[in-house]
DOLOVEX-143378 format. One record per residue (C-alpha): chain; residue number from 1; y, z, x. Coordinates in nm, 2 decimals, padded with zeros to 4 digits, always signed. Example, Ala and Ser with C-alpha at 12.3 -4.5 7.8 and 13.67 -1.06 7.14 Angstrom:
REM DOLOVEX-143378
NODE   ch     i        y        z        x
NODE    A     1   -00.45   +00.78   +01.23
NODE    A     2   -00.11   +00.71   +01.37
This chain:
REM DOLOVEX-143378
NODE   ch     i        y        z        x
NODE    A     1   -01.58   -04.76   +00.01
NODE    A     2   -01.85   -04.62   -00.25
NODE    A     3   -01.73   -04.32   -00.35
NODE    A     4   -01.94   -03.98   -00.22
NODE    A     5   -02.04   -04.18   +00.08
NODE    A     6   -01.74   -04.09   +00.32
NODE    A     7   -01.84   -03.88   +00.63
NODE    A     8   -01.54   -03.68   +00.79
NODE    A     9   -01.55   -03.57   +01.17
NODE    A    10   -01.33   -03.24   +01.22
NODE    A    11   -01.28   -03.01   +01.48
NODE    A    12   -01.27   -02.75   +01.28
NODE    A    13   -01.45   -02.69   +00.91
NODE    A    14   -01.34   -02.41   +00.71
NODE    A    15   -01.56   -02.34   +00.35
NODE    A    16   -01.34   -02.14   +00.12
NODE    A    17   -00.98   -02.17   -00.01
NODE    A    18   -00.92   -01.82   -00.07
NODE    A    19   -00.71   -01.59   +00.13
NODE    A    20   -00.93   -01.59   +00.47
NODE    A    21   -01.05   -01.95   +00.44
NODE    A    22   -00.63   -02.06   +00.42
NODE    A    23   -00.56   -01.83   +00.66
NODE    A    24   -00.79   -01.93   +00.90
NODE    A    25   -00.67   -02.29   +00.85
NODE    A    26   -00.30   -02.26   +00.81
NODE    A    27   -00.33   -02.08   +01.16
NODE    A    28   -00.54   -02.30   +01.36
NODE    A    29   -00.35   -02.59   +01.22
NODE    A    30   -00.03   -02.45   +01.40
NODE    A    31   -00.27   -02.41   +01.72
NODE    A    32   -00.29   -02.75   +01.73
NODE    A    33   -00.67   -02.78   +01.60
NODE    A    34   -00.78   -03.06   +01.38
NODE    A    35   -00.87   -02.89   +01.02
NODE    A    36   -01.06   -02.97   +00.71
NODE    A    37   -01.09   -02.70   +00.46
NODE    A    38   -01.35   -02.80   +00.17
NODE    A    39   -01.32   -02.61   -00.18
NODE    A    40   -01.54   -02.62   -00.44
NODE    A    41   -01.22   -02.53   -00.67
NODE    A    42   -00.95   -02.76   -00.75
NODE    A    43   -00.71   -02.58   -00.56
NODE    A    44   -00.62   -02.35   -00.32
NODE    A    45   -00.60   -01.92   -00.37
NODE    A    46   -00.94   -01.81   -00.42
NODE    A    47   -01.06   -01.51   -00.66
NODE    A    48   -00.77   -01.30   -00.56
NODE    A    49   -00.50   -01.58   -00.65
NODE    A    50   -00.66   -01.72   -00.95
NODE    A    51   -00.91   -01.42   -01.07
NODE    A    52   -00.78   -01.05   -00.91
NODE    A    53   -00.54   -00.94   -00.71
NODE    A    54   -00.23   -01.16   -00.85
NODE    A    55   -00.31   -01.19   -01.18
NODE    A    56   -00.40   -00.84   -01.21
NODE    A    57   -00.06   -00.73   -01.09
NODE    A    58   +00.09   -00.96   -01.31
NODE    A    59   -00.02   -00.80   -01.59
NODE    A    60   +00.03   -00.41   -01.47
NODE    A    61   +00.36   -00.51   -01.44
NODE    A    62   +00.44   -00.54   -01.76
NODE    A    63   +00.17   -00.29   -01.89
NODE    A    64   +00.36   +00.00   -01.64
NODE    A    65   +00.72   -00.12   -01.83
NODE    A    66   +00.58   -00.04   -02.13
NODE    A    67   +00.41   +00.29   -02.02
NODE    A    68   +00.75   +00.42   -01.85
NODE    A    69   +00.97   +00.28   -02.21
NODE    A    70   +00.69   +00.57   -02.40
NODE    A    71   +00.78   +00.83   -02.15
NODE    A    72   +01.14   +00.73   -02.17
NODE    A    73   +01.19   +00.97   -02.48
NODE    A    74   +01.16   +01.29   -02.25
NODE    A    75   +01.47   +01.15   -02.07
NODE    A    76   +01.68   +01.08   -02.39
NODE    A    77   +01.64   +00.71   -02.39
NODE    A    78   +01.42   +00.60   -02.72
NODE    A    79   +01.27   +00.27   -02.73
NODE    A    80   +01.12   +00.12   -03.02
NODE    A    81   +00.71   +00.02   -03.02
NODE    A    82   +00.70   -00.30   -02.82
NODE    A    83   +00.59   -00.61   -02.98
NODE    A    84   +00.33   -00.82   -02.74
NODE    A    85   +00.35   -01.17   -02.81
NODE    A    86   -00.02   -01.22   -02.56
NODE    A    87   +00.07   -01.58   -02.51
NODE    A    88   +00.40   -01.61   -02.36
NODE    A    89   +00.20   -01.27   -02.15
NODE    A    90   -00.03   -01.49   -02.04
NODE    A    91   +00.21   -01.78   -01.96
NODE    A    92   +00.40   -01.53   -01.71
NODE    A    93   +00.07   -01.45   -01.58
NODE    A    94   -00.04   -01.85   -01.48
NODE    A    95   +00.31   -01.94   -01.41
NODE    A    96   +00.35   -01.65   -01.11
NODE    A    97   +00.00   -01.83   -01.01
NODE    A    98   +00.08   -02.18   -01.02
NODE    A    99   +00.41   -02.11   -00.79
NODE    A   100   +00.21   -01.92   -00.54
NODE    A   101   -00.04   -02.20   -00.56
NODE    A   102   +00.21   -02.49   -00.50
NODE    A   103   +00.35   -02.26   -00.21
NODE    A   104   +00.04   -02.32   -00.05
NODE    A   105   -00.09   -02.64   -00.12
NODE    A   106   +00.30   -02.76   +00.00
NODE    A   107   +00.21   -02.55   +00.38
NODE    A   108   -00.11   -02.71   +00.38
NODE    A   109   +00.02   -03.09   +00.36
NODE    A   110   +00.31   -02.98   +00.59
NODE    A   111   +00.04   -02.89   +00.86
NODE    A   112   -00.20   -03.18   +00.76
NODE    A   113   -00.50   -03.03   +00.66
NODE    A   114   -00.73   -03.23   +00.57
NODE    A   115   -00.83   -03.06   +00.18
NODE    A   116   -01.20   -03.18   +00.06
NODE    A   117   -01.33   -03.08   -00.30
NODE    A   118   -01.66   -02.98   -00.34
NODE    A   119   -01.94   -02.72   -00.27
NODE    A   120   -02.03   -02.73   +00.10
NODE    A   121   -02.44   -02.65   +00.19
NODE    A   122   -02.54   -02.72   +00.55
NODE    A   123   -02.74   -02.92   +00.68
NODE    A   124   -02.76   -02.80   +01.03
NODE    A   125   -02.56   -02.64   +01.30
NODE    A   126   -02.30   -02.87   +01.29
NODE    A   127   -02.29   -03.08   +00.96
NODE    A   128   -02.24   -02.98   +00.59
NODE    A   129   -02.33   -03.17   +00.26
NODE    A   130   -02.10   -03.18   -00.01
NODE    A   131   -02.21   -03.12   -00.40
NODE    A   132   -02.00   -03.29   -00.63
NODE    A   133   -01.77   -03.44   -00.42
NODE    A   134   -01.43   -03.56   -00.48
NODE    A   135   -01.48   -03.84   -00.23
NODE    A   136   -01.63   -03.68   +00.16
NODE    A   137   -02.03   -03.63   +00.06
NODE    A   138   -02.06   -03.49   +00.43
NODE    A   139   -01.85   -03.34   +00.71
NODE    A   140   -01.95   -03.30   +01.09
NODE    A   141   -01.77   -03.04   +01.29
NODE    A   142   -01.75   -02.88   +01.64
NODE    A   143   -01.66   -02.55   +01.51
NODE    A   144   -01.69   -02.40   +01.08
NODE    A   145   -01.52   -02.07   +00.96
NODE    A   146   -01.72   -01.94   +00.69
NODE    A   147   -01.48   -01.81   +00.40
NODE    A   148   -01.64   -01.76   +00.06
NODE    A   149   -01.58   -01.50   -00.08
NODE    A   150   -01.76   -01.28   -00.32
NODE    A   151   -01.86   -01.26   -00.70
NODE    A   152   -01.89   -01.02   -00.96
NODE    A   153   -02.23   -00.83   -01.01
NODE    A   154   -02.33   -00.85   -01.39
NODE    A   155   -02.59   -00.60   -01.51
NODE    A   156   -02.97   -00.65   -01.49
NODE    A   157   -03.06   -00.91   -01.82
NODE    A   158   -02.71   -01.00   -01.85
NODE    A   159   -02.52   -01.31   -01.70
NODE    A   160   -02.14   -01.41   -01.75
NODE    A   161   -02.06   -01.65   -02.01
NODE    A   162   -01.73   -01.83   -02.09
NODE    A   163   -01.79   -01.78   -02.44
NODE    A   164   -01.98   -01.50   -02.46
NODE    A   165   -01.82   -01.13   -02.53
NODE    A   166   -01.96   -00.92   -02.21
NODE    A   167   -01.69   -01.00   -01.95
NODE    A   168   -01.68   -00.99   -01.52
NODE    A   169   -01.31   -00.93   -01.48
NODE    A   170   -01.22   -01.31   -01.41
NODE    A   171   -01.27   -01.34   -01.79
NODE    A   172   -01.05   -01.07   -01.85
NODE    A   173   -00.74   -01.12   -01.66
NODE    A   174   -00.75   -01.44   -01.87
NODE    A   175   -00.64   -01.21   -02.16
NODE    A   176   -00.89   -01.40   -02.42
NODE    A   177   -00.79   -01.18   -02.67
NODE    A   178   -00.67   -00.80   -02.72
NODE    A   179   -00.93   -00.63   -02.87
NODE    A   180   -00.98   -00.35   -03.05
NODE    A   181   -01.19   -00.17   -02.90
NODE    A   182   -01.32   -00.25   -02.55
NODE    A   183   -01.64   -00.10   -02.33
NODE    A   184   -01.58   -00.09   -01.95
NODE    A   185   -01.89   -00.03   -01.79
NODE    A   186   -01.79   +00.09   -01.42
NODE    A   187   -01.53   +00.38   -01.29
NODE    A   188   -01.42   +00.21   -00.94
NODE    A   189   -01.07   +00.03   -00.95
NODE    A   190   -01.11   -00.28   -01.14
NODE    A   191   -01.24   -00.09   -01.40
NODE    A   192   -00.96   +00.14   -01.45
NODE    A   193   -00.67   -00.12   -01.34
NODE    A   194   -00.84   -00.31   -01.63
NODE    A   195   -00.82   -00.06   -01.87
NODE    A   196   -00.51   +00.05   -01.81
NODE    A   197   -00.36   -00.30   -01.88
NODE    A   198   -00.57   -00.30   -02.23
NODE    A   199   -00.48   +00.03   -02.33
NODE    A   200   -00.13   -00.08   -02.24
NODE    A   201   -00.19   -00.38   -02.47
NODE    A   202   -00.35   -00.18   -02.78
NODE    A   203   -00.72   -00.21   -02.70
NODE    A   204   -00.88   +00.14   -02.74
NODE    A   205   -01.09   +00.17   -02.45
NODE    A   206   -01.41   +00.38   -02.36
NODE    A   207   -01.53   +00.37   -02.00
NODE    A   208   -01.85   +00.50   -01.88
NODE    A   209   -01.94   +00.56   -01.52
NODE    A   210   -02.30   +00.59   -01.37
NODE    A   211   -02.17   +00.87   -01.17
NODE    A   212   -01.99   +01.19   -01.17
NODE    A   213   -01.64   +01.13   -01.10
NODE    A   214   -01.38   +00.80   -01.15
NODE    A   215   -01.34   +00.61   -00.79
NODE    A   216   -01.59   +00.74   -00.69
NODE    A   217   -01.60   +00.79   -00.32
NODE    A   218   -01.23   +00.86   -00.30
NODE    A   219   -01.08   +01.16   -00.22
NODE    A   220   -01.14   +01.38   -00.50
NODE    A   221   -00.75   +01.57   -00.48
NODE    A   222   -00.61   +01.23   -00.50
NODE    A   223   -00.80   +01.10   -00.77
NODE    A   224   -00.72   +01.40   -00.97
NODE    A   225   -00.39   +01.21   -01.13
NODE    A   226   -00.51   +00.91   -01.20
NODE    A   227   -00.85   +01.06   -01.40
NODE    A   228   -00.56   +01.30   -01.60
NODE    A   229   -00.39   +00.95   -01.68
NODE    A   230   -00.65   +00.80   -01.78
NODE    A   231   -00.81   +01.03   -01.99
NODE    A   232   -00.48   +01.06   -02.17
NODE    A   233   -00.47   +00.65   -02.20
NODE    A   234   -00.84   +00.62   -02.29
NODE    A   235   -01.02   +00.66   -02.61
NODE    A   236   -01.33   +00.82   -02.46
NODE    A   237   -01.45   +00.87   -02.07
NODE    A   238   -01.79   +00.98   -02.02
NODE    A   239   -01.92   +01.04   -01.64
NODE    A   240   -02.32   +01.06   -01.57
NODE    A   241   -02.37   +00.76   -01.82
NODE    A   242   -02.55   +00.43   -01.74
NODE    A   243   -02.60   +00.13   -02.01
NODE    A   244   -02.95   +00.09   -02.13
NODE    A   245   -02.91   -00.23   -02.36
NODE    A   246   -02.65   -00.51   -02.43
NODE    A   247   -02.70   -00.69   -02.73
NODE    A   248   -02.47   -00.95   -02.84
NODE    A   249   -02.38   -01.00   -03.19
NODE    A   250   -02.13   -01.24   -03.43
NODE    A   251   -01.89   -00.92   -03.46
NODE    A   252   -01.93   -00.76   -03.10
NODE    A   253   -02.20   -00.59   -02.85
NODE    A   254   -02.44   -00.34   -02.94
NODE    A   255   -02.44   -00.11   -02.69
NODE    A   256   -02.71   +00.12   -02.62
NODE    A   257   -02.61   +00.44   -02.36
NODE    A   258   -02.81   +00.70   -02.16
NODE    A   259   -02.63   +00.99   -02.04
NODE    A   260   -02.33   +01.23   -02.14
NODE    A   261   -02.26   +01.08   -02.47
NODE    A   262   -02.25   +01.18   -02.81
NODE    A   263   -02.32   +00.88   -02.98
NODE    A   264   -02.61   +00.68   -02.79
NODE    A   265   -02.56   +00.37   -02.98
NODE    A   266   -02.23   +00.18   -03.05
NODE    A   267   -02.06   -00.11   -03.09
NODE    A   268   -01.73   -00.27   -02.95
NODE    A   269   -01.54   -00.58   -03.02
NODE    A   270   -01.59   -00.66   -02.60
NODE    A   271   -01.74   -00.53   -02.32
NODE    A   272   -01.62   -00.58   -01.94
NODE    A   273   -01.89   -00.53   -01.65
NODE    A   274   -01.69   -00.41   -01.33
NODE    A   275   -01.94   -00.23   -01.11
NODE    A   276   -01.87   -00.40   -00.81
NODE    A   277   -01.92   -00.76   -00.64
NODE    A   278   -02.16   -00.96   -00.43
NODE    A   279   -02.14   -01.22   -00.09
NODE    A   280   -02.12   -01.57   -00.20
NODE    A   281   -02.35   -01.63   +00.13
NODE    A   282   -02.68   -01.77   -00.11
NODE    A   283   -02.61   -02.11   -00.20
NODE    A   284   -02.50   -02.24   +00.15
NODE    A   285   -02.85   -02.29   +00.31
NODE    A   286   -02.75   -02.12   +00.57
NODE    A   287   -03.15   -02.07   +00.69
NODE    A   288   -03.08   -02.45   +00.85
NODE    A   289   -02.84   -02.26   +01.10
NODE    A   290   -02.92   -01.97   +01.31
NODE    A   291   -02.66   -01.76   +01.11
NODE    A   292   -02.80   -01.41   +01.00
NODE    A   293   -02.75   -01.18   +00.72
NODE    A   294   -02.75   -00.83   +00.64
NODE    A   295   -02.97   -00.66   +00.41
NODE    A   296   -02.68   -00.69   +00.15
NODE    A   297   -02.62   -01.11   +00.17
NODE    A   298   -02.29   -01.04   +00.40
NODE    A   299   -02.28   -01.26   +00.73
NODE    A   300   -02.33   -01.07   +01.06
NODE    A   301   -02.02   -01.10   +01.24
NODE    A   302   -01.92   -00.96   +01.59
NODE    A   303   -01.54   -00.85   +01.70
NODE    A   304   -01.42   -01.20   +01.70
NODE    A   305   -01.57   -01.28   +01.38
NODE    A   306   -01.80   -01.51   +01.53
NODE    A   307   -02.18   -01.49   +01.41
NODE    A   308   -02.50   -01.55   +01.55
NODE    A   309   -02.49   -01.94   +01.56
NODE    A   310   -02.19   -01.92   +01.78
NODE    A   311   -01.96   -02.18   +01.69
NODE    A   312   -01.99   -02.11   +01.34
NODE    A   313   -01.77   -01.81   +01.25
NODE    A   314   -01.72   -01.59   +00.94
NODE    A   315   -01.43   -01.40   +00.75
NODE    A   316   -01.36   -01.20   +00.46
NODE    A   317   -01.55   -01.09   +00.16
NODE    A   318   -01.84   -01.29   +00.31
NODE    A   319   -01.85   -01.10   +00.63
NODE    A   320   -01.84   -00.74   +00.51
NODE    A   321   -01.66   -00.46   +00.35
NODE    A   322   -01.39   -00.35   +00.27
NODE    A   323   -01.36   -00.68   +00.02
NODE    A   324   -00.99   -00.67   +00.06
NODE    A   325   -00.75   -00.95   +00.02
NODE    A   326   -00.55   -00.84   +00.34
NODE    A   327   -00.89   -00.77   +00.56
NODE    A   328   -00.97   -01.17   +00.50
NODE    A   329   -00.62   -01.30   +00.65
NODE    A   330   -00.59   -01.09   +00.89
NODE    A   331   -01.00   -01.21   +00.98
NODE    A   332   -00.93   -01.54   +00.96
NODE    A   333   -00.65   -01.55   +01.16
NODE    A   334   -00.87   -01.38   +01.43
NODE    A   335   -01.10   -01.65   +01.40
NODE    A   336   -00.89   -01.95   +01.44
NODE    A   337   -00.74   -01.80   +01.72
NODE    A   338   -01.07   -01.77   +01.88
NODE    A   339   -01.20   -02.13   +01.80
NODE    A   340   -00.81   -02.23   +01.94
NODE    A   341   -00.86   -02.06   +02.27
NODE    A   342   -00.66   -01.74   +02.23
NODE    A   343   -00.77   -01.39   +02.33
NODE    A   344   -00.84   -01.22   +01.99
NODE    A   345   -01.05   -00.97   +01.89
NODE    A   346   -01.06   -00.79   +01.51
NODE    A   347   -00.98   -00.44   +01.64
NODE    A   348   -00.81   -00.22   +01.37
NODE    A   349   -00.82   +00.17   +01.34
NODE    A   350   -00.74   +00.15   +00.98
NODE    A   351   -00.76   -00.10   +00.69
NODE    A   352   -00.50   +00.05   +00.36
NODE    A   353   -00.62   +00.06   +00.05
NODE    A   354   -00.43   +00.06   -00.26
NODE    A   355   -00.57   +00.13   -00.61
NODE    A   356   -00.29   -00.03   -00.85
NODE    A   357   -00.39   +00.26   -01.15
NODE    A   358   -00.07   +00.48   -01.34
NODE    A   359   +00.03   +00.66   -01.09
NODE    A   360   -00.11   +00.44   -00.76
NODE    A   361   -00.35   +00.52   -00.52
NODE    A   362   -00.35   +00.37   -00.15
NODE    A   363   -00.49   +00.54   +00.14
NODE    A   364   -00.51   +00.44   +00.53
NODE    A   365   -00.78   +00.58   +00.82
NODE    A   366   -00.98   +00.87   +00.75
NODE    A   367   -01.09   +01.10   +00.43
NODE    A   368   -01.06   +01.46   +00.52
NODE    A   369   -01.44   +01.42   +00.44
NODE    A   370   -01.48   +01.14   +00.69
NODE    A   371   -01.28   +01.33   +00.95
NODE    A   372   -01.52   +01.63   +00.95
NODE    A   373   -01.83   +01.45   +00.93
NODE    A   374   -01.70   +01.24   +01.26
NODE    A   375   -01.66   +01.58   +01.43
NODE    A   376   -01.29   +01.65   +01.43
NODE    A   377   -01.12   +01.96   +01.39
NODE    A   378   -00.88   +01.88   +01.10
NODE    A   379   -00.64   +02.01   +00.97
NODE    A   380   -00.42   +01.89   +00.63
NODE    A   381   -00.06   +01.83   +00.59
NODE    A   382   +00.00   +01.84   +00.21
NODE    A   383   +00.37   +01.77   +00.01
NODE    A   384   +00.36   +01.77   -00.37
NODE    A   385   +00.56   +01.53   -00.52
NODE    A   386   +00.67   +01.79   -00.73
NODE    A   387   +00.91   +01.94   -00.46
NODE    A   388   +01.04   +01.55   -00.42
NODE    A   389   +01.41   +01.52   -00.59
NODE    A   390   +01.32   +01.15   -00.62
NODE    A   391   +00.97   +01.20   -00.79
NODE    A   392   +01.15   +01.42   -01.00
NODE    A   393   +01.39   +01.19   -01.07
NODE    A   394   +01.16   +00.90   -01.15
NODE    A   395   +00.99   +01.13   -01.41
NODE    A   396   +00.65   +01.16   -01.17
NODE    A   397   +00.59   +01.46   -01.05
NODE    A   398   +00.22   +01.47   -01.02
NODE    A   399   +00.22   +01.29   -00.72
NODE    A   400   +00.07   +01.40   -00.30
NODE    A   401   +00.11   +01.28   +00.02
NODE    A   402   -00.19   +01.40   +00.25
NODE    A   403   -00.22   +01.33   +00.57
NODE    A   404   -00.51   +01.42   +00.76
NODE    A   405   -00.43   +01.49   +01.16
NODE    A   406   -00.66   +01.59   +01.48
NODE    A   407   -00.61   +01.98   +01.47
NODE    A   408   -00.57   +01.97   +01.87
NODE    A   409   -00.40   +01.67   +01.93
NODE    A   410   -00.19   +01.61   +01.58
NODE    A   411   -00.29   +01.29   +01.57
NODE    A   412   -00.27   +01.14   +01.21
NODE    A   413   -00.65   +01.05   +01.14
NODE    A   414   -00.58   +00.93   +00.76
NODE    A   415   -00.33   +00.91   +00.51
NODE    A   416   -00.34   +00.94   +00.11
NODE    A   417   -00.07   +00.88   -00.15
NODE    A   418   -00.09   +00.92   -00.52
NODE    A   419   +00.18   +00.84   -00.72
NODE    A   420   +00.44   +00.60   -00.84
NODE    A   421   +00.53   +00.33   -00.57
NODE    A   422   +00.21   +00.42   -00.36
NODE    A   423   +00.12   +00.10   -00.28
NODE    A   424   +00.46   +00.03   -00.07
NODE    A   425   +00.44   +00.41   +00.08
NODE    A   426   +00.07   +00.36   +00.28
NODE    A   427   +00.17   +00.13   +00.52
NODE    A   428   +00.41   +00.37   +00.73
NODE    A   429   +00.04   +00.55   +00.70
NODE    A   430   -00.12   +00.29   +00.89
NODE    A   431   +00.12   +00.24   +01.12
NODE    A   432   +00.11   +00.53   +01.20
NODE    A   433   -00.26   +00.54   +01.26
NODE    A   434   -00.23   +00.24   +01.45
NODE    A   435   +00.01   +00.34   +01.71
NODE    A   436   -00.14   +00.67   +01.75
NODE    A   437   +00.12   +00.84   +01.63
NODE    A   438   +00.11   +01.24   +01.59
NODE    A   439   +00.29   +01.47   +01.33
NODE    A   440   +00.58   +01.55   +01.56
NODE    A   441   +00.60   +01.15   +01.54
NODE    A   442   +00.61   +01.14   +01.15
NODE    A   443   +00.84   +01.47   +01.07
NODE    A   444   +01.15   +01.37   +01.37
NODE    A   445   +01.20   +01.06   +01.20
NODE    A   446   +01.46   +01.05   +00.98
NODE    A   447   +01.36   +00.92   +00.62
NODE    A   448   +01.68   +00.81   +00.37
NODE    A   449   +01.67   +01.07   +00.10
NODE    A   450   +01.63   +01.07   -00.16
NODE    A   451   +01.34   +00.86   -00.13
NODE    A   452   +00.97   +00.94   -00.18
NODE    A   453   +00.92   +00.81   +00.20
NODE    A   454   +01.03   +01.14   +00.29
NODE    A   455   +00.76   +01.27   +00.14
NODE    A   456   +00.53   +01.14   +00.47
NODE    A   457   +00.78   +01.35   +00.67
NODE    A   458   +00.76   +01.63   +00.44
NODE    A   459   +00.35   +01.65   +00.47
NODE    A   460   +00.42   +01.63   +00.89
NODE    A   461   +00.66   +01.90   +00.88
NODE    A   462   +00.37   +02.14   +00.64
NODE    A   463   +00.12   +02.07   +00.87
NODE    A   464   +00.38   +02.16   +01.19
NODE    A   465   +00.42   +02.50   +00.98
NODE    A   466   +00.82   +02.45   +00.95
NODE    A   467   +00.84   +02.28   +00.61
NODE    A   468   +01.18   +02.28   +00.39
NODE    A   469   +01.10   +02.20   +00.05
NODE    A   470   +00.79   +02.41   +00.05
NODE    A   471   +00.64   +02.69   +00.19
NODE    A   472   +00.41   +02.72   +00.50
């Protein structure tokens, strides 16, 4: 056989090997439906395995080791200034990569996927053409899954190069270097998880935001800890600030600012874009289907994930907001289930969100914000971490719980946590949401103590006016 010229007939087709597209076909494969998955990478994970999520907590890991051995001096334990050796850093970074990697490339041979390199376009309804091809040039299917993903947005006149110095966060996480000085141009949660791990790392950083607050869109009370943090960590913050002019140079970017800054012109050794991420819906042809998009490139989906050509179906980043690693599997397990028969339908009250900053952020359901523009009576159950023995003795007491219930009903509506070990606190949040639990629901369960999951119980108990540890 010429190579290229192999045609595969599947059942199923799933485009994408990140966390939706394996999803979808680890779970239709244990349906009993016959899979191929094509990826235009060499292997499986997507941008939240190879580029985001993963590596990105790989490296706050250590970065939030050495932020707690600094504050470790207020506690009587004195540690001396670490010494980074940034290869064996990035090492640990690919290596907790390549075993999640082979973790899934060994599932996907155990359920015998069919895997296919290369980019998919389509053709019609019911056939895809491969670019660069491993081997399959084309691949006929009863039923496709959709699962690309998204990309970073670079700014107007500027485009991401390997070698250049002006970075999407993929470049980043790759830890090319530790700069001196570093320009993050963007507020929202890569661009402060990123700085955080530079500033950790030596880099003096200067963010600017286009708009008036970090995280923007987030509740403002929560965010309040995480801004202090980072304006202690950062070299200079300035809000109301957009960036006029790039211009790259042998000994950094030139840098040319509009807004709430002193200096309008300066110059950094790199500069990371992080102001938010696109669909990868544009190179598919998808106009030889009857698939639609939205005005923002994201595929239209109904409840089942299915679009408007309706054997061809569509998960994750590529089907809508939130772009969240855990919305995708969850979608594409919906999907195969579908396409296998199943009743299944993606109907969640909440998706949790966590922001993986110094302290965390995660919330679940509704902002108090939301909740009063969606016509609830609300009312807020608050507990300050500085009440909780545990944050107290875990040296972070500027942490909240606050949950946000139905004033008539009690009904939790939303939940947000800032503070250290967030991220594993929100999902008692959600479940709560979920099963329509109310505050007598969240206070008469017994949390261990001391724990900072009794602050969740704590917050009920405010909002039930009968609090311990503070006053009503």
């Amino acid at each position: 056989m010429v190579m290229g010229e192999e045609t595969l007939q599947t059942e199923l087709l799933v485009i994408g090997g990140g966390t939706g597209g394996y999803s979808a076909a680890f779970r239709a494969a244990d349906l009993g439906v016959k899979v191929a998955l094509v990826n235009d990478e060499k292997r499986l994970g997507g941008v939240c395995l190879h580029r985001g999520c993963i590596p990105a907590k790989s490296l706050l890991q250590p970065a939030r080791l050495m932020m707690e051995a600094r504050r470790a001096d207020d506690w009587g334990v004195a540690f001396a200034d670490p010494s980074i050796d940034v290869e064996k850093l990035r090492s640990w970074k690919d290596g907790v990569v390549d075993k999640l990697v082979n973790g899934l490339e060994t599932l996907s041979e155990r359920r015998d996927i069919r895997i296919v390199r290369g980019h998919a376009v389509f053709e019609s309804s019911n056939q895809v053409r491969l670019r660069n091809p491993d081997m399959v040039s084309n691949v006929e299917f009863e039923h496709a899954i959709i699962a690309t993903g998204s990309r970073p947005i670079a700014l107007p006149g500027t485009e991401f190069k390997s070698d250049s110095r002006i970075m999407d966060s993929a470049t980043a996480l790759g830890l090319p270097e530790i700069p001196e000085t570093l320009l993050i141009v963007g507020g929202g949660y890569i661009g402060l998880e990123m700085g955080m791990i530079y500033a950790s790392l030596g880099s003096r950083i200067t963010l600017v935001e286009l708009l008036d607050g970090l995280l923007p869109g987030t509740d403002r009370e929560l965010v309040k800890p995480v801004a202090q943090e980072a304006a202690g960590m950062f070299e200079a913050i300035h809000l109301n600030t957009s960036v006029e002019s790039l211009q790259e140079e042998t000994d950094g970017v030139l840098v040319e600012f509009n807004g709430d800054v002193g200096d309008e012109q300066q110059k950094f050794d790199r500069v990371l874009i992080a102001i938010g991420r696109q669909p990868s819906t544009d190179k598919l042809q998808l106009e030889n289907t009857d698939v639609e998009l939205d005005d923002h490139g994201f595929i239209r989906v109904d409840a089942e994930r299915r679009t408007t050509e309706e054997h061809i179906f569509a998960v994750g980043d590529a089907a809508g907001k939130p772009l969240l690693a855990h919305k995708s599997m969850h979608e594409g397990k919906i999907a195969a289930e579908v396409i296998a028969g199943k009743p299944a339908s993606f109907d969640v009250r909440c998706i949790p969100k966590v922001i993986f900053t110094e302290p965390e952020l995660a919330l679940c359901g509704l902002s108090e914000e939301d909740a009063h523009e969606q016509g609830y009576a609300v009312e807020i159950g608050r507990f300050p971490w500085r009440a909780s023995g545990r944050a107290l003795t875990k040296g972070a007491p500027d942490g909240l719980t606050k949950i946000v219930f139905d004033a008539e009903s009690g009904r939790v509506l939303g939940v947000g946590i800032v503070g250290s070990g967030a991220a594993e606190l929100i999902a008692e949040g959600a479940l709560a949401i979920e099963m329509g639990a109310v505050a007598h629901d969240l206070a008469l369960t017994i949390h261990p103590h001391p724990t900072l999951s009794e602050t969740i119980s704590e917050a009920a108990e405010a909002f039930l006016e009968k609090p311990i540890h503070t006053l009503a």
